[in-house]
Structure formats: structure tokens, C-alpha cells
N, C-alpha and C positions, 0 to 999 in steps of 0.2 A: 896376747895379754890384753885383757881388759883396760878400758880407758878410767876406769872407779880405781882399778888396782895399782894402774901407772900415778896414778893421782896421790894415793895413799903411800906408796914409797917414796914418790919425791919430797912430802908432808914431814915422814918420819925421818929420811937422809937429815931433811934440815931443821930436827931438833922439835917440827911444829905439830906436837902430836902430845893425846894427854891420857889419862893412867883413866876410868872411870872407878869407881866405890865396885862394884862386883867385882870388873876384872881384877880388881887391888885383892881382894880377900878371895878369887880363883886361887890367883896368879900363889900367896903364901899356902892355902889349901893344898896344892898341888906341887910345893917347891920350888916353881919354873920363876926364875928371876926376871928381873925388868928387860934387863940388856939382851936376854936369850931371847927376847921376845921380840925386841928390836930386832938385833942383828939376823935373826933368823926370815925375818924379812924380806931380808935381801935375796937371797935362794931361795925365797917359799914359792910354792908352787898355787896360783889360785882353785878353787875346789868351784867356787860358785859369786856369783854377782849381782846383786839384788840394785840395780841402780834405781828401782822404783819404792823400794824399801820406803816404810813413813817410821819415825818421821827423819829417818836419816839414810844416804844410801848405804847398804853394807856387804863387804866381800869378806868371803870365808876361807880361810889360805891355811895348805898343808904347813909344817913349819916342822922344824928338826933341834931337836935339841944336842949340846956337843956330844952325847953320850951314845947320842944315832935315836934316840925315842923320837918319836913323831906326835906333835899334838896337833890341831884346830884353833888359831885365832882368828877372833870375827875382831874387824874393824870396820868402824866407819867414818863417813864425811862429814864432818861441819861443818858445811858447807858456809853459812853466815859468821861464825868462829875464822874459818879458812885453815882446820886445824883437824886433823885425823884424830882418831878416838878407838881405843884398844877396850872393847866390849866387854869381850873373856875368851877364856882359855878353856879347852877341852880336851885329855886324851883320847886316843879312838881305842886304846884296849882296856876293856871294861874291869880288871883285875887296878887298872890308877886307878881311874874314875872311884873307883867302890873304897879306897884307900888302904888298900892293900899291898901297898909299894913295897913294904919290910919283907912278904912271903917269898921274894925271889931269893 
């Protein structure tokens, strides 16, 4: 595990972490609630690690919602905040993405 992504779960464990304006209007876009995005955290798997990232560093983590769908949250460090930061949310099966979630 990355040392950006140990960072960013310890941040969200304790509460110190904040919604941004995109990932807010993702996050209803796509359904996926606050806490699924939390919790899913916990078990996400990291995908990639931008610790050089400007102007914030940012890690890109598989993440599971309870239903078993798998999405993409990008988070990052505010680092001078001292506060994680939930970018946005992505599914990787392009039939969400396109908002075609009712055709199943």
C-alpha cells in the first residue's frame, strides 16, 4: 500500500475528510451515497498514486458498492487543510457511466 493511500484512509477513519462540488453532483449523478463511498474505503483496493500530482496529491482506488458494482474514487491530500478530499466518482462499466442504469 501506498504511503498517499495510508494517509487518505487514516484522514477518512477520523471523520477528516471533505465532499468537493463535482464529486457532490458525481456522487447524486450516479446514485452512489456519501457513506458507500466512505466505507468502501476501507476495502478499496488502490489502482494508482499520483503523489506528485499539482496541485494536490492524488490516489485512484477501486471501491465496491454493497450491490458488488465496482466504481473509481479519486481522492486527495490537503495536505496544508491536513484533510482528504473525495474528487469524484466513476464507474468503469460504460452502460452507468452513459446513465443507462434502468436498461438492466
Amino acid at each position: 500500500m501506498g504511503h498517499l493511500f495510508a494517509t487518505i484512509r487514516k484522514l477518512v477513519s477520523q471523520d477528516r475528510y471533505v465532499v468537493g462540488k463535482h464529486a457532490a453532483e458525481r456522487l447524486e449523478e450516479r446514485g452512489i451515497m456519501e457513506w458507500q463511498v466512505v466505507a468502501g474505503l476501507d476495502d478499496g483496493e488502490m489502482i494508482v498514486e499520483r503523489s506528485a500530482a499539482s496541485p494536490n496529491p492524488v490516489v485512484e482506488v477501486r471501491e465496491t458498492l454493497p450491490d458488488g458494482t465496482e466504481f473509481k474514487a479519486v481522492w486527495s491530500h490537503l495536505r496544508e487543510s491536513g484533510v482528504a478530499k473525495l474528487v469524484t466518482v466513476h464507474f468503469f462499466d460504460e452502460d452507468w457511466r452513459c446513465g443507462s442504469r434502468d436498461n438492466e
